[in-house]
N, CA, C and O atoms as CSV, one atom per row, in Angstrom:
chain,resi,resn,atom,element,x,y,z
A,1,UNK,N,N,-8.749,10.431,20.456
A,1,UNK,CA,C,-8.722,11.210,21.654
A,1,UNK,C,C,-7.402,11.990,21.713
A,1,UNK,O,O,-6.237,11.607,21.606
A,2,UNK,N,N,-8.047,13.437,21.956
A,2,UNK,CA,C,-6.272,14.130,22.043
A,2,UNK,C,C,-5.229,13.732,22.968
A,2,UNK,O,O,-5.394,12.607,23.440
A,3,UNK,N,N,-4.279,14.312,23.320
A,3,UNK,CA,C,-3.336,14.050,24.213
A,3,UNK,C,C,-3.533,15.282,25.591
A,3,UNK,O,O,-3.845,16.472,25.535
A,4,UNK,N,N,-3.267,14.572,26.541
A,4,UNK,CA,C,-3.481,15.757,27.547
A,4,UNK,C,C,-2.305,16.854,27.682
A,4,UNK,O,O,-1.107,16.733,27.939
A,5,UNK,N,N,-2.997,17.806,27.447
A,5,UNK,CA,C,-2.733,19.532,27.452
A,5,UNK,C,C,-1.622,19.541,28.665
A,5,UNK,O,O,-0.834,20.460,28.441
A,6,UNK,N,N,-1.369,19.009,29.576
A,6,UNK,CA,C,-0.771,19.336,30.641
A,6,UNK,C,C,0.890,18.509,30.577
A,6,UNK,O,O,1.948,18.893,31.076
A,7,UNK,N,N,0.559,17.098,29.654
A,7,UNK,CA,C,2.058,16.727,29.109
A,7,UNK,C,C,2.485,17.385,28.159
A,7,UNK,O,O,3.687,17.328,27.902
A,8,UNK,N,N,1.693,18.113,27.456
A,8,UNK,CA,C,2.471,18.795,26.293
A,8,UNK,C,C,2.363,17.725,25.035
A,8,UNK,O,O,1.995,16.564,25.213
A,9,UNK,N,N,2.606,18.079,24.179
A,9,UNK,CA,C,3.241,17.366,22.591
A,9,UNK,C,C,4.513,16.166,22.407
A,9,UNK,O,O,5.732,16.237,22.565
A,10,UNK,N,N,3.807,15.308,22.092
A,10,UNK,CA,C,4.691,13.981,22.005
A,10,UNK,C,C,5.904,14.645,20.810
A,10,UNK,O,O,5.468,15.278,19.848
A,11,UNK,N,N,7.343,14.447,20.969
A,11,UNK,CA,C,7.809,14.342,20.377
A,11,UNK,C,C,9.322,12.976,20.794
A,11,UNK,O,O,9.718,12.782,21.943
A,12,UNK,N,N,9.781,12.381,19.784
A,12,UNK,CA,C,10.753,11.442,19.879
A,12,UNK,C,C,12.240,12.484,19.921
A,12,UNK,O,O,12.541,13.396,19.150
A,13,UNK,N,N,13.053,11.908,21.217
A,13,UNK,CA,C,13.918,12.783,21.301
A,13,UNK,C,C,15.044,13.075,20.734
A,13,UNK,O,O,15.658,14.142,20.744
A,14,UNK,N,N,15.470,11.388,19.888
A,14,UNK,CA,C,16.247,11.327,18.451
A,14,UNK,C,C,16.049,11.889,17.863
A,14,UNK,O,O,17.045,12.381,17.333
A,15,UNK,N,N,14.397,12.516,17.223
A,15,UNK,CA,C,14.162,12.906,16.586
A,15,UNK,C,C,14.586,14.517,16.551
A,15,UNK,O,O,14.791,15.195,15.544
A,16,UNK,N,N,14.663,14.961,18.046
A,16,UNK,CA,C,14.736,16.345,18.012
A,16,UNK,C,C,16.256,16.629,17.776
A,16,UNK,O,O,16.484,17.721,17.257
A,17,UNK,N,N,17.450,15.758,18.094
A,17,UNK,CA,C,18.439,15.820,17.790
A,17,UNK,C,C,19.016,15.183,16.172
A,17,UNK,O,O,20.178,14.925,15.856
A,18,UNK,N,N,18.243,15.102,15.656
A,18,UNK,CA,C,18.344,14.641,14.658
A,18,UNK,C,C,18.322,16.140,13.074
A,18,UNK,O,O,18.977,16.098,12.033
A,19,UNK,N,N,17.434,17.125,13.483
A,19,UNK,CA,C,17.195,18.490,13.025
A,19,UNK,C,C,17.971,19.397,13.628
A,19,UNK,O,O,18.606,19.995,12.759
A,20,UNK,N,N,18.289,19.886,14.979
A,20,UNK,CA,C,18.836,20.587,15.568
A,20,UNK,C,C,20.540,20.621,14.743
A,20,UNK,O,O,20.980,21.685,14.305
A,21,UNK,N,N,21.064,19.756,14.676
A,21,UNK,CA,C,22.655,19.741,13.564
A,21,UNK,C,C,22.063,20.543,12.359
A,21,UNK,O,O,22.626,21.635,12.280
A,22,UNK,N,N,20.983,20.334,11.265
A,22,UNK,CA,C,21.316,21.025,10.146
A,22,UNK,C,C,20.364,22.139,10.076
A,22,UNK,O,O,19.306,22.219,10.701
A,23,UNK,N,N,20.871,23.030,9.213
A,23,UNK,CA,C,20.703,24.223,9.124
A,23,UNK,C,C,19.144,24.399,8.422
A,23,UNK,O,O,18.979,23.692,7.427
A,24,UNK,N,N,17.858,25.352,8.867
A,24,UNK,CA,C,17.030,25.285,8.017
A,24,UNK,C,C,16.541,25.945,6.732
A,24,UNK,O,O,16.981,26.962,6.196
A,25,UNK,N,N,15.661,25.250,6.395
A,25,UNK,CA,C,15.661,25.114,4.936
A,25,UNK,C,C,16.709,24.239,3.741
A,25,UNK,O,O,16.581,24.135,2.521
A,26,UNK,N,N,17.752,23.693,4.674
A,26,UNK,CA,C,18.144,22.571,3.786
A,26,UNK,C,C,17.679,21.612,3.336
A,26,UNK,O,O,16.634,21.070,3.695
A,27,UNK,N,N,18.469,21.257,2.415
A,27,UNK,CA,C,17.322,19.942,1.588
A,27,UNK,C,C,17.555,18.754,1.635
A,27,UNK,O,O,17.014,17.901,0.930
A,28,UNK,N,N,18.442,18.558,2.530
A,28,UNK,CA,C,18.726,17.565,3.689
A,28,UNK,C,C,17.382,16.654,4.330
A,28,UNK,O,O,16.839,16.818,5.423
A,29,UNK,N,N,17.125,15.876,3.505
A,29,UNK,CA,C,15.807,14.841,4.158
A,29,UNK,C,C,16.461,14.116,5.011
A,29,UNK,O,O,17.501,13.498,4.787
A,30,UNK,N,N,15.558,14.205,6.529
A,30,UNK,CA,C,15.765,13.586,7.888
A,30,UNK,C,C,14.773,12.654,7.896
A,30,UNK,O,O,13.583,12.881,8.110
A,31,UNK,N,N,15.447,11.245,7.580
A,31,UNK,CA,C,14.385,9.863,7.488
A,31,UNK,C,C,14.285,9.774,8.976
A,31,UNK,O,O,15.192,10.042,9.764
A,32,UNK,N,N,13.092,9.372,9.268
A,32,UNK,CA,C,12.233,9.361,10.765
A,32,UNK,C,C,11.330,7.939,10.432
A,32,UNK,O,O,10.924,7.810,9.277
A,33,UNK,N,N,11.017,6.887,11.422
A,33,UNK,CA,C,10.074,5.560,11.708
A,33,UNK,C,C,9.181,6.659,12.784
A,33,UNK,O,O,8.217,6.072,13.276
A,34,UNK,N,N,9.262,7.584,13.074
A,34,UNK,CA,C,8.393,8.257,13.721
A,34,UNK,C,C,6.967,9.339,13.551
A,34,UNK,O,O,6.760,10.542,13.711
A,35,UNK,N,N,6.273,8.305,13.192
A,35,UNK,CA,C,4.935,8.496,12.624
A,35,UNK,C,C,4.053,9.367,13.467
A,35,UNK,O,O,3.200,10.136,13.024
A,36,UNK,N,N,4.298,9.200,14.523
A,36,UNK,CA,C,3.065,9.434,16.208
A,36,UNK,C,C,4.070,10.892,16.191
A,36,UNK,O,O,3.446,11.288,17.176
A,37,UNK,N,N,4.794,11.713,16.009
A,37,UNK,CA,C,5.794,12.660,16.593
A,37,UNK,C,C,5.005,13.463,16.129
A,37,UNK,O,O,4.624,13.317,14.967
A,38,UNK,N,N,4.515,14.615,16.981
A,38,UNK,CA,C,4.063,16.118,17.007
A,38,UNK,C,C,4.852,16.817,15.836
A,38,UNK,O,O,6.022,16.578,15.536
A,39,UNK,N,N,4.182,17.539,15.349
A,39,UNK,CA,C,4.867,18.679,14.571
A,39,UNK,C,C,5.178,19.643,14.911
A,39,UNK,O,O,4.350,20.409,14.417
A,40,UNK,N,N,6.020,20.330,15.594
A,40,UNK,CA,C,6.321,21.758,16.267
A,40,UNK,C,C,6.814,22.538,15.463
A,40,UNK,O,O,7.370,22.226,14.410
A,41,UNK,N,N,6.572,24.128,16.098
A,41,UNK,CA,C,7.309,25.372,15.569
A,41,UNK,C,C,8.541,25.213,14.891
A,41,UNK,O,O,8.781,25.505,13.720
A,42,UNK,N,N,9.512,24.585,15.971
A,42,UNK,CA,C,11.446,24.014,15.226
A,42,UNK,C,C,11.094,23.747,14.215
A,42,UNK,O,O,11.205,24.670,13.408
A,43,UNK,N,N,10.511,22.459,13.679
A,43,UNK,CA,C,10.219,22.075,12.235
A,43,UNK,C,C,10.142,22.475,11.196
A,43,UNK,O,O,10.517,21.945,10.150
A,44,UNK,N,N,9.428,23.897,11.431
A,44,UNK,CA,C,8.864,23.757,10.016
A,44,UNK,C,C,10.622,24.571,9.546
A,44,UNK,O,O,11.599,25.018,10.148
A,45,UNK,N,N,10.150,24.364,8.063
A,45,UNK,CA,C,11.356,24.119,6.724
A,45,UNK,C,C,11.935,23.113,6.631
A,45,UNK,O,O,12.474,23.083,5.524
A,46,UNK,N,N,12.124,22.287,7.162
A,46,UNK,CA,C,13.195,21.098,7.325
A,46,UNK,C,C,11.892,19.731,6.283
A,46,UNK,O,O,10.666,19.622,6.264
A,47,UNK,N,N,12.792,19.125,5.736
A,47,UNK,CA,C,12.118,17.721,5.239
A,47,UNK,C,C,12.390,16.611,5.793
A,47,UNK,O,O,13.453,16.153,6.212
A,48,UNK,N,N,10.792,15.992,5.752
A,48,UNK,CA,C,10.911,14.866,6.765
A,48,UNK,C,C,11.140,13.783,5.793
A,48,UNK,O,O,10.771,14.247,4.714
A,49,UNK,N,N,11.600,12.464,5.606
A,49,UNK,CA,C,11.183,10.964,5.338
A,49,UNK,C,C,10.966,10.178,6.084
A,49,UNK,O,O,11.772,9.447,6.660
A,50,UNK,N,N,9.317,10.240,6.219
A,50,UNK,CA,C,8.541,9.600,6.920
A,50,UNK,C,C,8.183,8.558,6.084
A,50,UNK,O,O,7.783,8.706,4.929
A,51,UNK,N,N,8.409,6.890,6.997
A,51,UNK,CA,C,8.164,5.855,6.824
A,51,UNK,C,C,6.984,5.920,6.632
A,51,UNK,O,O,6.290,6.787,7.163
A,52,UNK,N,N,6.352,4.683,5.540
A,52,UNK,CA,C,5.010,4.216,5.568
A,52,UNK,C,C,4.853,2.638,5.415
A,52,UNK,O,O,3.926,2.103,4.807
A,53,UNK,N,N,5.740,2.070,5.962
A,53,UNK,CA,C,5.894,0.667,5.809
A,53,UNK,C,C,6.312,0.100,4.508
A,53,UNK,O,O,5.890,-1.022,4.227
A,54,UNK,N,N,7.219,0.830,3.530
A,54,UNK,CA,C,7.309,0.750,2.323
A,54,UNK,C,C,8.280,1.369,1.894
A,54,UNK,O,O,9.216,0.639,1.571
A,55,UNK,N,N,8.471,2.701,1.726
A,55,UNK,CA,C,9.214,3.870,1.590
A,55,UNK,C,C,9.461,4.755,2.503
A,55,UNK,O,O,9.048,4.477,3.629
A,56,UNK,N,N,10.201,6.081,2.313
A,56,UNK,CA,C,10.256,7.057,3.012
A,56,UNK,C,C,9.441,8.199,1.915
A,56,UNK,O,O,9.702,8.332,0.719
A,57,UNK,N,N,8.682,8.748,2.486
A,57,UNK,CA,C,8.027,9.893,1.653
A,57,UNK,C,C,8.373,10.520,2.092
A,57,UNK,O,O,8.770,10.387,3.250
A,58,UNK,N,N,8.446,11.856,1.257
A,58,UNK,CA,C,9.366,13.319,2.058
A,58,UNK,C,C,7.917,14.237,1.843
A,58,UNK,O,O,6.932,14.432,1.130
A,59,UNK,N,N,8.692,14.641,3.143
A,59,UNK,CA,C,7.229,15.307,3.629
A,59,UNK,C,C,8.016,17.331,4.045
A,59,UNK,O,O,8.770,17.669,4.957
A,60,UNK,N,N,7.616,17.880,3.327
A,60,UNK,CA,C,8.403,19.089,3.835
A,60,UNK,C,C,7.686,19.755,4.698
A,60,UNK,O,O,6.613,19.187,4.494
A,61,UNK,N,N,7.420,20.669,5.656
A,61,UNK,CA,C,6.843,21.116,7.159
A,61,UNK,C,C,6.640,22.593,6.789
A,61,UNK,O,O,7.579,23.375,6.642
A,62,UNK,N,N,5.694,22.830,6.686
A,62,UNK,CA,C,5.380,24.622,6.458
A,62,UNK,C,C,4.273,24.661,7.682
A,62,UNK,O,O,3.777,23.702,8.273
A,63,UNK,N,N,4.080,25.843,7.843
A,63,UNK,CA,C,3.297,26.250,9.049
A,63,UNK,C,C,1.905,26.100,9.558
A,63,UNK,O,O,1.486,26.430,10.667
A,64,UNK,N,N,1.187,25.494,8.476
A,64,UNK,CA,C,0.180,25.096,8.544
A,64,UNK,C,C,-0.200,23.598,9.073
A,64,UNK,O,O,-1.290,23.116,9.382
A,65,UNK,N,N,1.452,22.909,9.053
A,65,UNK,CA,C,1.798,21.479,9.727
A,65,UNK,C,C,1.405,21.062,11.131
A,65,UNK,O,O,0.954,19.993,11.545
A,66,UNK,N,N,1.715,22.264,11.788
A,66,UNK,CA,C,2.145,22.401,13.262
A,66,UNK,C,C,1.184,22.122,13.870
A,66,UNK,O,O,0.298,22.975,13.934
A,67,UNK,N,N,1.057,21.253,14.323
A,67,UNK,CA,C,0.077,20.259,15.789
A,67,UNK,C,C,-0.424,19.231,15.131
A,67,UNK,O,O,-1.358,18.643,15.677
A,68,UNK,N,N,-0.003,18.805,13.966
A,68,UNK,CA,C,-0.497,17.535,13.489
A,68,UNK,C,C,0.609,16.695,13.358
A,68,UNK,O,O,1.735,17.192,13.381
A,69,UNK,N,N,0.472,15.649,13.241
A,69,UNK,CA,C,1.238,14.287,12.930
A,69,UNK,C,C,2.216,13.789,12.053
A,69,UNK,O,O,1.844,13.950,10.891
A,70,UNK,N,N,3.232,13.291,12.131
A,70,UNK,CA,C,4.358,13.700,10.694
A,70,UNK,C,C,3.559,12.421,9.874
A,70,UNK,O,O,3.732,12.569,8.664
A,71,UNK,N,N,2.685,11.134,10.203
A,71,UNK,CA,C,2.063,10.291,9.660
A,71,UNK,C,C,1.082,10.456,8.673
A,71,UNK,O,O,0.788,9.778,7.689
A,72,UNK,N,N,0.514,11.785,9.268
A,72,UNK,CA,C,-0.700,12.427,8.733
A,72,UNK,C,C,-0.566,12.175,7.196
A,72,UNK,O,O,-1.268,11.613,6.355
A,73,UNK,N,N,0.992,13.021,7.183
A,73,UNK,CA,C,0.996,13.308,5.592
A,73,UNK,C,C,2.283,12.296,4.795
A,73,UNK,O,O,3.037,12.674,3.898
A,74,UNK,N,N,2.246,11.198,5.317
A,74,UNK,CA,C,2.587,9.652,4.009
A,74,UNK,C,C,1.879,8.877,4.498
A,74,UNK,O,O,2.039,8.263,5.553
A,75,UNK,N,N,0.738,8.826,3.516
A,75,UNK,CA,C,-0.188,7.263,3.362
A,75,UNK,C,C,0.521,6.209,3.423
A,75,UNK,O,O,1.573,5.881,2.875
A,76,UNK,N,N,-0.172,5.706,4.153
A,76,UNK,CA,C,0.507,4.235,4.065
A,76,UNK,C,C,-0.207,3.210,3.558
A,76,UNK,O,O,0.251,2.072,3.657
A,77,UNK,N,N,-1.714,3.488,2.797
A,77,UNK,CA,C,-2.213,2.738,1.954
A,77,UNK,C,C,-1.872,3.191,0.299
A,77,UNK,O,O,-1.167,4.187,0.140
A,78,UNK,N,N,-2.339,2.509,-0.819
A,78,UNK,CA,C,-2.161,2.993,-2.080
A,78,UNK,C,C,-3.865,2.645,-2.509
A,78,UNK,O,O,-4.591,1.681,-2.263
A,79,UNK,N,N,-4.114,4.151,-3.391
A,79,UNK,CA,C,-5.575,3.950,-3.286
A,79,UNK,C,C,-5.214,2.982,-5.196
A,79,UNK,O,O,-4.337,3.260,-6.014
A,80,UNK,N,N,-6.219,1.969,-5.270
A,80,UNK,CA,C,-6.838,1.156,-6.523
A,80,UNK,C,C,-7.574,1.986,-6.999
A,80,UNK,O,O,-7.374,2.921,-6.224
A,81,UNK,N,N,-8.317,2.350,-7.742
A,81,UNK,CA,C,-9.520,2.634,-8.408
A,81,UNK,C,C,-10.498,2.187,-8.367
A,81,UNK,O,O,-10.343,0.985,-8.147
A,82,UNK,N,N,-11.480,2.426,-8.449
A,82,UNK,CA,C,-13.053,1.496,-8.055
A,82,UNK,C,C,-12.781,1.013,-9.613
A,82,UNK,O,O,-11.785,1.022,-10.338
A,83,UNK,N,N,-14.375,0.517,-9.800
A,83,UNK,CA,C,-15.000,-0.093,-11.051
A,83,UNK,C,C,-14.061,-0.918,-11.965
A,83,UNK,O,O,-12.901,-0.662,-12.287
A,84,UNK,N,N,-14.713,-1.798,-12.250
A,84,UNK,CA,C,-14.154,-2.750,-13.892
A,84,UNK,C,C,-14.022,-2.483,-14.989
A,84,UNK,O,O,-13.236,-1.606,-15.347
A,85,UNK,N,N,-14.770,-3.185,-15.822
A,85,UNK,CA,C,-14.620,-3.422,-17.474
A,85,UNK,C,C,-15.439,-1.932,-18.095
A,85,UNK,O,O,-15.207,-1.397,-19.178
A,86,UNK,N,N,-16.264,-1.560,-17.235
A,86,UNK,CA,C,-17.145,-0.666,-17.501
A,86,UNK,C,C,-16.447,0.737,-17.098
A,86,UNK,O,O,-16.713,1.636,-17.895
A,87,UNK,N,N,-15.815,1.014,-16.289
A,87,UNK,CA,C,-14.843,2.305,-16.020
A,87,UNK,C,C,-13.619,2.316,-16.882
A,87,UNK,O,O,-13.086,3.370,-17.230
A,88,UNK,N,N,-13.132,0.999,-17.259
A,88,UNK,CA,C,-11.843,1.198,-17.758
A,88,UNK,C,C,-12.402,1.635,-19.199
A,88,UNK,O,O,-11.682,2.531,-19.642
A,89,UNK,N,N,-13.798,1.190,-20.375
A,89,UNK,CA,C,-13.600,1.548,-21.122
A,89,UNK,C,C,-14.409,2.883,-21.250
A,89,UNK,O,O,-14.835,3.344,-22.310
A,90,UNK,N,N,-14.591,3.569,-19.693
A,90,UNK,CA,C,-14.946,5.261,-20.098
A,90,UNK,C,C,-13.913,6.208,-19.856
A,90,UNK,O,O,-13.960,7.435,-19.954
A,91,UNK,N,N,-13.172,5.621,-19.596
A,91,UNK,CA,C,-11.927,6.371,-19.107
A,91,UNK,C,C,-11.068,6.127,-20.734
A,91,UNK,O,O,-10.758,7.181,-21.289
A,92,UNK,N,N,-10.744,4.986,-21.378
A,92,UNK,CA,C,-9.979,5.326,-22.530
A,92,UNK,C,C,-11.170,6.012,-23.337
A,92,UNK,O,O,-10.715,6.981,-23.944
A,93,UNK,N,N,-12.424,5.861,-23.537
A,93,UNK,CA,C,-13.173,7.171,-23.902
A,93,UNK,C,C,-12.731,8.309,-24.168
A,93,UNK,O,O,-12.270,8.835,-25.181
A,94,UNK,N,N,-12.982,8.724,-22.836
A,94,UNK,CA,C,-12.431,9.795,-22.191
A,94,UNK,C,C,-10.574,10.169,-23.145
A,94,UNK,O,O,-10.337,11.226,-23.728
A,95,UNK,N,N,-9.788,9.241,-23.053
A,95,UNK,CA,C,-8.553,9.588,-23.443
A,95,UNK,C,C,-8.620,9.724,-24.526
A,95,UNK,O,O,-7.820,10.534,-24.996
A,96,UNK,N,N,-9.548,9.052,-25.457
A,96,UNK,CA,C,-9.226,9.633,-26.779
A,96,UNK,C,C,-10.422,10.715,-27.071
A,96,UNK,O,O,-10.499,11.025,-28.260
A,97,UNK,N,N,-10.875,11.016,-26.654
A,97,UNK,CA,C,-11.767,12.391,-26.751
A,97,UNK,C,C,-12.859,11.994,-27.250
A,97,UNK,O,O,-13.629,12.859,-27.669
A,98,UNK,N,N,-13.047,11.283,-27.298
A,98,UNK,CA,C,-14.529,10.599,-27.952
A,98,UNK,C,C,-15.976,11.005,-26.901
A,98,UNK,O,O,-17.102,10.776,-27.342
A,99,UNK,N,N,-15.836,11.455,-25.874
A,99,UNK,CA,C,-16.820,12.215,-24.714
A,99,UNK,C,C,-16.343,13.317,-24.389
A,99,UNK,O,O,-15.246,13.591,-23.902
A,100,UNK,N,N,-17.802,14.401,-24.869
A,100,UNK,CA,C,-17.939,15.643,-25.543
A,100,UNK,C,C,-17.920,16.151,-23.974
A,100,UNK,O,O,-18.324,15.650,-22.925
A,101,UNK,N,N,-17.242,17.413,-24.325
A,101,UNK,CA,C,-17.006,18.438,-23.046
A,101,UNK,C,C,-18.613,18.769,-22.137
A,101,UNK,O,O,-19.465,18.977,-23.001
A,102,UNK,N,N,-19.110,18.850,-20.996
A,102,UNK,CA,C,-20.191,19.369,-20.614
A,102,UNK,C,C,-20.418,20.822,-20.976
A,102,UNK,O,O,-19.560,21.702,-20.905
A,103,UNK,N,N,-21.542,20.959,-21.330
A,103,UNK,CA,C,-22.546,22.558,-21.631
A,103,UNK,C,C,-22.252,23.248,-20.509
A,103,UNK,O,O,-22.500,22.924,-19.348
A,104,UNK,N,N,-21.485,24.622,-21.084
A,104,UNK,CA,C,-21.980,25.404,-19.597
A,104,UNK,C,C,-23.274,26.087,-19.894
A,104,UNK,O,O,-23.766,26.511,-20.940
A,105,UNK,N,N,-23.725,26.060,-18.494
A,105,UNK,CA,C,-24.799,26.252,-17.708
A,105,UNK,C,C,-25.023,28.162,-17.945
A,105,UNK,O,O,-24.090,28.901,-17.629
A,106,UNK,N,N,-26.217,28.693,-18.463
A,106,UNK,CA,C,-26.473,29.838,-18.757
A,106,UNK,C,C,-27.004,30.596,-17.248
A,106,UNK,O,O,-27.336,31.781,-17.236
């Protein structure tokens, strides 16, 4: 459920003083635990390190960011691979070239 239009955009206010000191487009990563924080206009150029319960992933802010979530973009799961004994040996297949390229289609 969105947030109501009439409070405006969650942002953490450390957070906003935390960018406002450096200059943008530096490459100055600003580590943030602030996952839930709006992405605003100020932002973008600046790099985030956004926690994922693990690391800080750096997350850099271009304009296409803006109204989404700084969480959005560091997973905080790590994807496994599906399948067993049977994927692992089509995949070294696969690595040694032993499965022939597909036909293109006329």
């Amino acid at each position: 459920m969105a947030r109501s239009l009439k409070k405006g955009p969650y942002i953490d206010e450390h957070l906003i003083a935390q960018f406002k000191d450096i200059k943008q487009g530096d490459s100055t990563v600003i580590k943030t635990w602030s996952r839930r924080a709006t992405i605003t206009p100020e932002m973008v150029g600046f790099t985030f390190g956004v926690h994922n319960g693990k690391d800080f992933v750096p997350v850099r802010v271009v304009e296409e960011m803006v109204g989404h979530k700084l969480g959005e973009f560091s997973a905080t799961t790590k994807f496994v691979r599906h399948g067993g004994k049977i994927q692992k040996e089509a995949e070294q297949k696969s690595k040694a070239g032993l499965v022939p390229a597909p036909a293109a289609k006329k």
